[in-house]
VORO-201051 format. One line per 5 residues: number of its first residue (from 1); for each residue x, y, z of N, C-alpha, C. Coordinates in Angstrom, 2 decimals. Atoms other than C-alpha are relative to their C-alpha. Layout:
<sites>
NUM = X/Y/Z/X/Y/Z/X/Y/Z  ...
</sites>
This chain:
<sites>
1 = -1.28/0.07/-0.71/-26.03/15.98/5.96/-0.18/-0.90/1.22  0.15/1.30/-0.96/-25.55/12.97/8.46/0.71/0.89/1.18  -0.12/-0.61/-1.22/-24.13/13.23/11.82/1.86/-0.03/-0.49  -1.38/0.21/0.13/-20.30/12.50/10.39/-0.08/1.28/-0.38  -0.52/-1.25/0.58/-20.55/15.14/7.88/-0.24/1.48/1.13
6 = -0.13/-1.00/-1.46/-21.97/17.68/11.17/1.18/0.00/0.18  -0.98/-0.04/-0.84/-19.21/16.65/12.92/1.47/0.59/-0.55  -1.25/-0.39/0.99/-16.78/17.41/10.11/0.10/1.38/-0.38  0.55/-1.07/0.05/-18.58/20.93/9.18/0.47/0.81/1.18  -0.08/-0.87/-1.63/-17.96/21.73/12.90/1.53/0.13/0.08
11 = -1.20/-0.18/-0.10/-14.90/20.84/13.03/1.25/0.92/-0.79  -0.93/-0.61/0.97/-13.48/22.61/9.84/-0.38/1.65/0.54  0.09/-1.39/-0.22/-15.43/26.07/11.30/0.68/0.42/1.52  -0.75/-0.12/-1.22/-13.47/25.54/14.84/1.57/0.20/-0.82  -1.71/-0.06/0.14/-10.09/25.07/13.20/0.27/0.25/-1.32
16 = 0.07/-0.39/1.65/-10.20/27.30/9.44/1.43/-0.58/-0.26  -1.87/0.60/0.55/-6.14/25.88/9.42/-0.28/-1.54/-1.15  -0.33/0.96/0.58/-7.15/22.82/8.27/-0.86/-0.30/-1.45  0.31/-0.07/1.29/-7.33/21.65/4.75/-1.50/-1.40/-0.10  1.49/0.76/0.90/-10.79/20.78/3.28/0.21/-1.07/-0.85
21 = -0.18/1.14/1.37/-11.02/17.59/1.49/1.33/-0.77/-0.02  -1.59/0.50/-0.31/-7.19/16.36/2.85/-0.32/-1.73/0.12  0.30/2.05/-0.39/-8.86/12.95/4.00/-0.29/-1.10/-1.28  1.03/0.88/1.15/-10.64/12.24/0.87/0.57/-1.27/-1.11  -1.20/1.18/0.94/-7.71/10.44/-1.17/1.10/-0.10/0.92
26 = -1.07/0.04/-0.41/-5.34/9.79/1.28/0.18/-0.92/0.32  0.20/1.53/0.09/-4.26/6.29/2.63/-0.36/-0.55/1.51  0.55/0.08/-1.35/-5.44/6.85/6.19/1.13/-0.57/1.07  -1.59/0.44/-0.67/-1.53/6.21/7.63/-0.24/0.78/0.74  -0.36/-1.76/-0.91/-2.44/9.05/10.14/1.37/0.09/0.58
31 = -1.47/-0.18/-0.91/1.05/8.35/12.33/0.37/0.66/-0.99  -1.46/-0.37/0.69/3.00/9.02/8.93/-0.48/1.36/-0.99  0.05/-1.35/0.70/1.16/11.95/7.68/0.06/1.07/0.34  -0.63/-0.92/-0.46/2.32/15.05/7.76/-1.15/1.09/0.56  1.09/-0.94/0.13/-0.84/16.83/7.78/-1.21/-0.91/1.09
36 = 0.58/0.23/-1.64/-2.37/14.75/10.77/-1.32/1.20/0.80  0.71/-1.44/-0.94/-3.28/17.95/12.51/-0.79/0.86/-0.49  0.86/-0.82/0.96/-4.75/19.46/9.89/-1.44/-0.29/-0.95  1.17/0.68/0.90/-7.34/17.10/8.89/-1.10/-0.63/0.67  1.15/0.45/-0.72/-10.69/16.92/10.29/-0.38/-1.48/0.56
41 = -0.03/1.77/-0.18/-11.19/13.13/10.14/0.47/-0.32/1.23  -1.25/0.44/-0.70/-7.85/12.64/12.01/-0.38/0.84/1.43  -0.01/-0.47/-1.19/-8.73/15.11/14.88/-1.12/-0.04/0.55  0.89/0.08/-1.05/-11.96/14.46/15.69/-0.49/-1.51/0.48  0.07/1.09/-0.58/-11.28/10.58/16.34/0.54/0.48/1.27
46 = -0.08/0.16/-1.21/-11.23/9.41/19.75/1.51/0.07/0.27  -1.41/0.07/0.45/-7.78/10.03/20.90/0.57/-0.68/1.19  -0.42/1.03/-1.38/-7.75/7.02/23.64/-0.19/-1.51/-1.13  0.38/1.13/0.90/-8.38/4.37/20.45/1.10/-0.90/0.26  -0.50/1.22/0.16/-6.77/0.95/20.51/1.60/0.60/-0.59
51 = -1.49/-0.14/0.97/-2.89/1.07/19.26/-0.38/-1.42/-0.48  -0.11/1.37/1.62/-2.37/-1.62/16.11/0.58/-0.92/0.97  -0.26/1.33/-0.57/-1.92/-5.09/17.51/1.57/-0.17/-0.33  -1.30/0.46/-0.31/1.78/-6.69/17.91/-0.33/-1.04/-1.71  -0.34/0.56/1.47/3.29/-7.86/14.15/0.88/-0.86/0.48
56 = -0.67/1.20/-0.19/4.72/-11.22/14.87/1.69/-0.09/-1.03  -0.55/-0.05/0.58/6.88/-10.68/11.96/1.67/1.17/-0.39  -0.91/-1.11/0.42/8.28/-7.21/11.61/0.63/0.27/1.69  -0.71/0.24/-1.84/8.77/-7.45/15.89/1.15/-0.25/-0.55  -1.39/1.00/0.22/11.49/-10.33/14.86/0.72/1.01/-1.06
61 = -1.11/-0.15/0.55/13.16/-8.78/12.08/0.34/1.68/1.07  -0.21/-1.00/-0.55/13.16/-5.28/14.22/0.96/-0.34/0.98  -1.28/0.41/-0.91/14.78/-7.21/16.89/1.00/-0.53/-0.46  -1.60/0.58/0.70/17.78/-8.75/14.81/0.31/1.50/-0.83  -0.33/-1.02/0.55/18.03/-5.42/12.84/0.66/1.10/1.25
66 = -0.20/-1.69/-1.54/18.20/-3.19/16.24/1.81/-1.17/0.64  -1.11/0.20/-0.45/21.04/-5.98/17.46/0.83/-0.03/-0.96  -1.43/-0.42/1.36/23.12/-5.65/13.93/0.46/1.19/0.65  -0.19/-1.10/-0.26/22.84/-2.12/14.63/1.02/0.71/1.25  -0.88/0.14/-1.21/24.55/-2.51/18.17/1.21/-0.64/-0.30
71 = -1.13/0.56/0.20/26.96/-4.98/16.80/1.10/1.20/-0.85  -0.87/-0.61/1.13/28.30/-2.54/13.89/0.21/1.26/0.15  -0.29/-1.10/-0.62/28.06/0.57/16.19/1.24/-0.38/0.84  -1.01/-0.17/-1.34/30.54/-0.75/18.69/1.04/0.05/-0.54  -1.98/-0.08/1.07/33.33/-1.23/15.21/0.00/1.44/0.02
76 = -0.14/-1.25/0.46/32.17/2.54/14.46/0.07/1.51/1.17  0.06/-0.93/-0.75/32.89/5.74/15.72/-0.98/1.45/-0.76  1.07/-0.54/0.35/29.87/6.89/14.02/-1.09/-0.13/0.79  1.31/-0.16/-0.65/26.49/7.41/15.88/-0.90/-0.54/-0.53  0.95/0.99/0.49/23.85/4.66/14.90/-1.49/1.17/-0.61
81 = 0.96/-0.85/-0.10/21.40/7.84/15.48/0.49/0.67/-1.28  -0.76/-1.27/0.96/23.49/10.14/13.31/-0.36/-0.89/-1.88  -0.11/1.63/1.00/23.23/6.64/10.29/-1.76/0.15/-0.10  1.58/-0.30/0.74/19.01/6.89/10.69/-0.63/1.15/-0.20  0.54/-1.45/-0.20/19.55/10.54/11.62/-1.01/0.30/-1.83
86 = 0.60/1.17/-0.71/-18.61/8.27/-1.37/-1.13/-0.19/-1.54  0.76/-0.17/0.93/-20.08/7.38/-4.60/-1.50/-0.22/0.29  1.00/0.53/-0.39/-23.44/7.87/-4.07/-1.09/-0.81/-1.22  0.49/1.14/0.89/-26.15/5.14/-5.31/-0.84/0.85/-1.42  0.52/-0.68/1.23/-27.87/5.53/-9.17/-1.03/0.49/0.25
91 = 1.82/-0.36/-0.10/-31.04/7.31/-9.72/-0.65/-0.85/-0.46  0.22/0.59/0.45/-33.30/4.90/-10.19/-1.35/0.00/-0.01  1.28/-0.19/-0.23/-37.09/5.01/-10.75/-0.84/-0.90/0.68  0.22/0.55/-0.66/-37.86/2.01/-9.04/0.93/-1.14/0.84  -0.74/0.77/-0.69/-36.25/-0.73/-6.83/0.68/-1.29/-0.75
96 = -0.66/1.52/0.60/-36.16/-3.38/-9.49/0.78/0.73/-0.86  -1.14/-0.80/0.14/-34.01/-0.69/-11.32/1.51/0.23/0.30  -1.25/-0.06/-0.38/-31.92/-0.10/-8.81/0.53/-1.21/0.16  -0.75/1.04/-0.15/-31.28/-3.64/-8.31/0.49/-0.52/-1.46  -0.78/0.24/1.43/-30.40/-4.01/-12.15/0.90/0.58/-0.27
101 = -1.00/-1.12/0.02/-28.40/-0.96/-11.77/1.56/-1.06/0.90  -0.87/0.41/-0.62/-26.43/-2.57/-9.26/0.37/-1.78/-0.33  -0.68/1.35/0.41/-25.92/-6.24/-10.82/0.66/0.19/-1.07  -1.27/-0.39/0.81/-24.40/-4.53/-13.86/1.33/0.49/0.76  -1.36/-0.85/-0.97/-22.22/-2.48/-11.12/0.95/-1.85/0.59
106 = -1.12/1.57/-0.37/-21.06/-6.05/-9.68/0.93/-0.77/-0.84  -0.50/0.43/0.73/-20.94/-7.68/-12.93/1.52/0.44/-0.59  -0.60/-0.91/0.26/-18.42/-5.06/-13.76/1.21/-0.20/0.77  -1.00/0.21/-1.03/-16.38/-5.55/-10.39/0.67/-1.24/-0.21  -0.20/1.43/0.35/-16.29/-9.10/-11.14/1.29/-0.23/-1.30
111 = -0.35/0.09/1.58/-14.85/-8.95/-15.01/1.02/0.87/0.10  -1.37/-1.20/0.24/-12.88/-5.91/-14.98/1.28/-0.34/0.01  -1.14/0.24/0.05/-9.50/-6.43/-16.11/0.82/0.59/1.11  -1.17/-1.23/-1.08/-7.59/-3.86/-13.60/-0.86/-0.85/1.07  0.29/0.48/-1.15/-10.06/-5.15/-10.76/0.36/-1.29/0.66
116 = -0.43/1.47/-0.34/-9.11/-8.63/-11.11/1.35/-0.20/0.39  -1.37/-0.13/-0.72/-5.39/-7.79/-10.80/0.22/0.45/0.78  -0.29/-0.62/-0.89/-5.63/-5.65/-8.64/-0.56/-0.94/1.59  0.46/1.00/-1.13/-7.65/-8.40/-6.21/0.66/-1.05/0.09  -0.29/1.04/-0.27/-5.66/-11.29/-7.15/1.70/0.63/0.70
121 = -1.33/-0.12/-0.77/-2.26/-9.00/-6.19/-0.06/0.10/1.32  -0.11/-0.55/-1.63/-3.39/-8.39/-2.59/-0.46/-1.28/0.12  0.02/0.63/0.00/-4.51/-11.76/-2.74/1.51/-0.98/0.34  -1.15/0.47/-0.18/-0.91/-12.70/-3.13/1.09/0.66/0.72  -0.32/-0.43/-1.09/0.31/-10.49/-0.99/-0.14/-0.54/1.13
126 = -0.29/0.35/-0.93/-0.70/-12.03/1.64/0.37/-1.53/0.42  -0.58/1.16/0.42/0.18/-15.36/0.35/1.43/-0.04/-0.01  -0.75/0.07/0.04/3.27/-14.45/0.26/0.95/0.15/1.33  -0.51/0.52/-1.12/4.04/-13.37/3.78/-0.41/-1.21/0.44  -0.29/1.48/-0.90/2.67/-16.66/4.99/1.22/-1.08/-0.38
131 = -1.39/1.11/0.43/5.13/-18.46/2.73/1.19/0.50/0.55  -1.64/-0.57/0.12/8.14/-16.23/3.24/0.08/0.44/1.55  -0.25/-0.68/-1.34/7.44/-14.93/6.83/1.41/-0.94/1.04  -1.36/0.99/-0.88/9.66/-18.01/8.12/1.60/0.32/-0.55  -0.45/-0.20/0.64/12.05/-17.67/5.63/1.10/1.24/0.35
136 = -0.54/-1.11/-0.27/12.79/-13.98/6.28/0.36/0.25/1.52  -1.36/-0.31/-1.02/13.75/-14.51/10.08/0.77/-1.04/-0.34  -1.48/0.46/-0.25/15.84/-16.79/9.56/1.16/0.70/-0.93  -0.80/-0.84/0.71/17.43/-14.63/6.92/0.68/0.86/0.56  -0.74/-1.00/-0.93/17.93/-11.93/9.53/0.69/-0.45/1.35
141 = -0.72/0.89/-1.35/18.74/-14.51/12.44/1.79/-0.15/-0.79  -1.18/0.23/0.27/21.94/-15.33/10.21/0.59/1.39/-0.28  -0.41/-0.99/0.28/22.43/-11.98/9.43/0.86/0.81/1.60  -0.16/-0.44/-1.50/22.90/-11.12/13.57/0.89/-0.99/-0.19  -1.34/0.77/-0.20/25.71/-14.26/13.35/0.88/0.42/-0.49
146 = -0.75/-0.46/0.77/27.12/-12.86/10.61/1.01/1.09/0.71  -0.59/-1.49/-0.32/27.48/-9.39/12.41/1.04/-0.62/1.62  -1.07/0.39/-1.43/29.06/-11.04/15.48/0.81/-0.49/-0.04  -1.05/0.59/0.72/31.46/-12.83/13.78/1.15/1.10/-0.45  -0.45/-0.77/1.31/32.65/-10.39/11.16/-0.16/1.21/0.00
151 = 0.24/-1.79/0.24/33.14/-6.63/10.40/-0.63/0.20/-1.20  1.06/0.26/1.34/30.10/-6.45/8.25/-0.03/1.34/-0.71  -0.49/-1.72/0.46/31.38/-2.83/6.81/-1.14/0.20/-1.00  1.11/-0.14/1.00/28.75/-4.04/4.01/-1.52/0.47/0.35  1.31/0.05/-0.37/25.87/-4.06/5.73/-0.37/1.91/0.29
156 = 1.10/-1.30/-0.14/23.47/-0.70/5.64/-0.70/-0.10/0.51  0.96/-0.06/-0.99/22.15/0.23/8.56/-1.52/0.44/-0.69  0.91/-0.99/0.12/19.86/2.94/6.99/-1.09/-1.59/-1.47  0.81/1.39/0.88/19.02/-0.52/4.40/-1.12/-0.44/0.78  1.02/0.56/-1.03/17.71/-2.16/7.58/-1.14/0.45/0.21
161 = 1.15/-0.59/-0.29/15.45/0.55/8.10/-1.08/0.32/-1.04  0.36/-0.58/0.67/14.62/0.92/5.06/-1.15/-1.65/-0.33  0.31/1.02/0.29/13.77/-2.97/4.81/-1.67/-0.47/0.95  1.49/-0.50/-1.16/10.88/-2.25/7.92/-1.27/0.83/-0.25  0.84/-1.30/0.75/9.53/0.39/5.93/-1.01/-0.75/-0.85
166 = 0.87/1.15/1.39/8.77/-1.78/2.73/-0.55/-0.56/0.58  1.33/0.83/-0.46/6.98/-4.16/4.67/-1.28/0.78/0.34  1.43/-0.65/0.16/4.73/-1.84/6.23/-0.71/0.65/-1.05  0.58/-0.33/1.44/4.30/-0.57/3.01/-1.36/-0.63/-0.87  1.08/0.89/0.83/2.96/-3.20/1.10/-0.60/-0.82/0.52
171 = 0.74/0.11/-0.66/1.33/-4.31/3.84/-1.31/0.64/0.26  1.06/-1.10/-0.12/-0.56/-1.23/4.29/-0.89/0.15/-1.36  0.81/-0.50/1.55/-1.41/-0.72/0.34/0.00/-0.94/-0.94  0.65/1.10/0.63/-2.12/-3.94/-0.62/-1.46/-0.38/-0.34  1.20/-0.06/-0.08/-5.60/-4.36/-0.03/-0.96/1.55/-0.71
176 = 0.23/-1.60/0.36/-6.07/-0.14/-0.74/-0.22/-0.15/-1.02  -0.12/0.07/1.15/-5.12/-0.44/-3.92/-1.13/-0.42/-0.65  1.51/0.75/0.52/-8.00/-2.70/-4.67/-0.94/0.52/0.11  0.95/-0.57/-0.48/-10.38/-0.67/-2.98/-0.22/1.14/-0.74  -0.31/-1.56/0.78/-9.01/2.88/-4.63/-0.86/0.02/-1.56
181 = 0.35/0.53/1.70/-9.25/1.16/-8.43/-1.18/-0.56/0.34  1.64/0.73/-0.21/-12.71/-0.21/-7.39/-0.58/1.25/0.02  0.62/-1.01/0.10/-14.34/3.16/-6.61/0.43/1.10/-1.23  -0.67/-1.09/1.07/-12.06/4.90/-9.74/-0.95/-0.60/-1.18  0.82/0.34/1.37/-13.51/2.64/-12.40/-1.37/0.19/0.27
186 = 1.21/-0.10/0.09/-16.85/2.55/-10.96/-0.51/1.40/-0.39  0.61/-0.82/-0.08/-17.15/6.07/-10.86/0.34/0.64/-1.49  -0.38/-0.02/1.49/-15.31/6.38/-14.36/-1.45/-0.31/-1.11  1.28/0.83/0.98/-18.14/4.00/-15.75/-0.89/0.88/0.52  1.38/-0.31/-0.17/-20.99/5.88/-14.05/-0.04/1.68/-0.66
191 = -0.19/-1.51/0.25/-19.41/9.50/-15.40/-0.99/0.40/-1.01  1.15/-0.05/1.31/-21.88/8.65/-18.82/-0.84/1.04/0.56  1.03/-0.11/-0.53/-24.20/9.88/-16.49/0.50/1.97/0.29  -0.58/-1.05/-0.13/-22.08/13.51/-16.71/-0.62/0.75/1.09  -0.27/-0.37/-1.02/-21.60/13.65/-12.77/0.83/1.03/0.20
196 = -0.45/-0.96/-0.10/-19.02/15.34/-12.91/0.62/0.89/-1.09  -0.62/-0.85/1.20/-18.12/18.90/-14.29/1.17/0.07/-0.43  -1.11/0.54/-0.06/-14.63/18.59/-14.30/0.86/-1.11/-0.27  -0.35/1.22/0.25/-12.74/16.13/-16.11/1.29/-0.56/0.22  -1.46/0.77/-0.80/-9.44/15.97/-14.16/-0.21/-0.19/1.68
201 = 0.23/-0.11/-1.34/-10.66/17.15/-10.84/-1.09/-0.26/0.49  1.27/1.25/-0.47/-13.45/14.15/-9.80/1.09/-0.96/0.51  -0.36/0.55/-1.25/-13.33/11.91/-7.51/0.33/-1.52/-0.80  -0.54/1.57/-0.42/-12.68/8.54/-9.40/1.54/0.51/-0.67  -1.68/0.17/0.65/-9.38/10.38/-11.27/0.57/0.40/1.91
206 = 0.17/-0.06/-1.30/-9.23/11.24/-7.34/0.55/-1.09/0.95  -0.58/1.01/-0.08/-9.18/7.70/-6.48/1.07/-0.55/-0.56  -0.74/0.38/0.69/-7.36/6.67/-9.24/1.59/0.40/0.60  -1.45/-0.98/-0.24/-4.47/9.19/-8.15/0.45/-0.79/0.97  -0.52/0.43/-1.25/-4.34/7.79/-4.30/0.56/-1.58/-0.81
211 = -0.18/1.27/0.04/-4.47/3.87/-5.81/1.80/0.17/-1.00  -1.49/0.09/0.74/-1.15/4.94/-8.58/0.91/0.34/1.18  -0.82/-0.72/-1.52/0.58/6.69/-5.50/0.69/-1.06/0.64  0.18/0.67/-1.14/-0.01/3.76/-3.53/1.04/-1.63/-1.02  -0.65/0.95/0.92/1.28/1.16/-6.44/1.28/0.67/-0.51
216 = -1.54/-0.71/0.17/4.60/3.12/-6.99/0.75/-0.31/1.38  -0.59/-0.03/-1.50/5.58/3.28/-3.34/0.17/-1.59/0.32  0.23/1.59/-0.16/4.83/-0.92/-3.42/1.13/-0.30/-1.00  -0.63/0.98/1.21/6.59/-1.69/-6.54/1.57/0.35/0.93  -1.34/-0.30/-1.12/9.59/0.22/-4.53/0.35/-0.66/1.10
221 = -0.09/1.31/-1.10/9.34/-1.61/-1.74/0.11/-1.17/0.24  -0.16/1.25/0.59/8.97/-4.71/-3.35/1.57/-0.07/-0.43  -1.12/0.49/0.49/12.35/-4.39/-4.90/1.01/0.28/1.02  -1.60/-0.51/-0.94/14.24/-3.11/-1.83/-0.34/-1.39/1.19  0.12/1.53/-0.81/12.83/-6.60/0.11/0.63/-0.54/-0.60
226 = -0.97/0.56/0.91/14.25/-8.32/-2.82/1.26/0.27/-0.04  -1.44/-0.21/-0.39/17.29/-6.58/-2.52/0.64/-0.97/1.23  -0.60/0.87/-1.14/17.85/-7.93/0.87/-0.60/-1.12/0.32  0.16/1.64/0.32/16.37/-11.15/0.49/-0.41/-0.53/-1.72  -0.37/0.10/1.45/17.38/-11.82/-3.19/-0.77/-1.44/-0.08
231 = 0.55/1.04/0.91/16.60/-15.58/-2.66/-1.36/-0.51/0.03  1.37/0.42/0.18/12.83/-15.26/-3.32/-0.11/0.59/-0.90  0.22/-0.38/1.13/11.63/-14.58/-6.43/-0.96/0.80/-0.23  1.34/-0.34/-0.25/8.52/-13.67/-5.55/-0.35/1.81/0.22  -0.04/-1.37/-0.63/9.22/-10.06/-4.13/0.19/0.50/-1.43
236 = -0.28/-1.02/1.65/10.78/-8.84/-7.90/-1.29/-0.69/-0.35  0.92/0.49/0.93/7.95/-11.21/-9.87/-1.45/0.95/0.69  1.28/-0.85/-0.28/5.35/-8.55/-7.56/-0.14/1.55/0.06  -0.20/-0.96/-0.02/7.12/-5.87/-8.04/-0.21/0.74/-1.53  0.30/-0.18/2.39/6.60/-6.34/-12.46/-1.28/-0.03/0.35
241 = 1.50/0.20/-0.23/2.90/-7.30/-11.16/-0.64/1.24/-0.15  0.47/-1.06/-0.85/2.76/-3.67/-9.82/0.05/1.18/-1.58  -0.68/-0.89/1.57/4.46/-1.99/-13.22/-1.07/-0.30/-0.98  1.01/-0.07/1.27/1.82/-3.43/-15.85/-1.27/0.14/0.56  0.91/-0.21/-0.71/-1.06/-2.91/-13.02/-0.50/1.27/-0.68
246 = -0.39/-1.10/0.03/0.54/0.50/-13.51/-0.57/0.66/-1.13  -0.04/-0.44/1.86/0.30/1.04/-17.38/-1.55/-0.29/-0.13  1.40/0.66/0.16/-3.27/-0.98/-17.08/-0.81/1.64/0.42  1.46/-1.26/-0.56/-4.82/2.24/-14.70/0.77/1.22/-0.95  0.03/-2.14/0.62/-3.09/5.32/-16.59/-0.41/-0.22/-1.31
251 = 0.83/0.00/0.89/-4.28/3.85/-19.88/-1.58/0.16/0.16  1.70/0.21/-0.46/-7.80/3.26/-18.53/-0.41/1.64/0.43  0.41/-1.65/-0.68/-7.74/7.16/-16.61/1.26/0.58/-0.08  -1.27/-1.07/0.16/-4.74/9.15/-18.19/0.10/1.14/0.58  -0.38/-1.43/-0.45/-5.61/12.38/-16.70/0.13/-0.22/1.77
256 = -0.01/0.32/-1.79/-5.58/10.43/-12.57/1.50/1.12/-0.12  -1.55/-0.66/-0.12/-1.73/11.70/-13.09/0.15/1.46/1.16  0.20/-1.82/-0.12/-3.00/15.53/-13.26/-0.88/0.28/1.28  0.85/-0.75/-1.11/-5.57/15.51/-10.24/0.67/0.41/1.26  -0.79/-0.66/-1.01/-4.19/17.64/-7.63/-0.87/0.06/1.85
261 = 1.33/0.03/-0.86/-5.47/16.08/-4.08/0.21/1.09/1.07  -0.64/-1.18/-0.85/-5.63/18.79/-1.53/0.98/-0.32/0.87  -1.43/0.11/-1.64/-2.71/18.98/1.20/1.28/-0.35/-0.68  -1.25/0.94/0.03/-0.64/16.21/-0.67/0.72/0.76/-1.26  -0.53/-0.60/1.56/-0.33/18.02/-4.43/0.04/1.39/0.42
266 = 0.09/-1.51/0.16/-1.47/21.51/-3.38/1.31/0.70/0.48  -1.20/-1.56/-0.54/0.68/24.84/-1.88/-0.04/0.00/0.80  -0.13/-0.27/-1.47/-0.42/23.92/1.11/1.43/-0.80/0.78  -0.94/0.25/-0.52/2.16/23.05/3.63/-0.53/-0.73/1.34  0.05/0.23/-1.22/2.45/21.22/7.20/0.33/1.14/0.73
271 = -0.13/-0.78/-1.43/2.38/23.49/10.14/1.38/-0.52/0.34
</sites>
């Protein structure tokens, strides 16, 4: 036991509330999880840490979204408020072993059908805000003329917010994804080795579970950007990316579906 897992041990016999094993598949969003307080990890970081750097991007559209919001409150006598109201390494008998062990494990990372999509989509993920990041203020810059002009009765506030969301979204579980399906297959492939007893409740259908989770919530998000900026193609053509990704991991690990991770699937509840 290292000095993390101590610290984690300690922490779970100070505070029996919180759920065992909550961190282990989760996507490490602490602000947006509900179970925050309840999860060792999360409470025994430093709690003077850095806040997330300034988003050049989602700033701007936040600021033309927050002045729509003012414009199309002052037609309504509605309330704007009321509107948003660790696999460990092989056994190996010697070193030149383990280093054969581990150039099949690469080779593997390398080739893998699911790994390669799953690296070249976060790949294009972020290819895609650099192309579109311009694009999308000026989309919302005309959208603030629009609203000052015109009684934009069309426009959805709760859209706007919803359009802030998706970004951080697939922002956030772009890269994940890759990472999740990287430790699912590996540990899939190394199961020969009948690690584990349990053949729904292990840690790569485990992974597997967080990385589908995490590719559902994207493909969604993907199409509600597209919604409100229809003229890129790119947002739907990554949102089909996300759908046969989809079909690729539950063929490969059909039972990820069924693993139940603690906090998020179980009976337990938030405080």
């Amino acid at each position: 036991m290292d000095q993390d897992d101590e610290d984690i041990f300690l922490m779970q016999q100070l505070a029996p509330s919180n759920i065992a094993g909550v961190h282990n598949y989760c996507d490490s969003w602490c602000e947006r999880c509900g179970f925050a307080n309840r999860c060792v990890v999360n409470m025994s970081r430093p709690r003077d840490a850095e806040a997330p750097g300034p988003d050049p991007l989602l700033d701007h559209l936040k600021e033309r979204f927050d002045q729509v919001r003012t414009l199309v409150a002052r037609r309504s006598t509605f309330s704007v408020e009321q509107l948003l109201n660790n696999l460990p390494e092989p056994d190996a008998k010697d070193e030149a072993e383990l280093e054969k062990e581990e150039a099949r494990r690469e080779y593997r990372r390398r080739h893998d059908p699911i790994l390669r999509e799953a690296k070249w989509y976060s790949g294009l993920v972020q290819a895609w805000f650099e192309m579109e990041a311009g694009g999308m203020r000026a989309h919302a810059d005309a959208l603030v003329r629009r609203a000052e002009t015109e009684s934009v009765d069309d426009i959805s506030l709760i859209e706007l917010a919803r359009v802030l969301d998706a970004i951080a979204i697939v922002r956030n579980d772009a890269f994940l994804i890759y990472v999740k399906l990287n430790r699912a297959i590996d540990g899939s492939e190394e199961d020969r080795h009948a690690r584990w007893d349990d053949p729904i409740q292990n840690d790569y259908n485990g992974s597997a579970k967080l990385a589908l989770t995490c590719i559902d919530r994207s493909e969604g998000a993907w199409r509600a950007i597209d919604q409100w900026y229809p003229s890129c193609r790119g947002a739907r053509a990554l949102a089909d990316q996300l759908m046969e990704l989809r079909t690729a991991v539950e063929e490969r690990l059909p039972y990820a579906r069924a693993f139940l991770r603690p906090g998020f699937d179980g009976l337990v509840t938030p405080d």
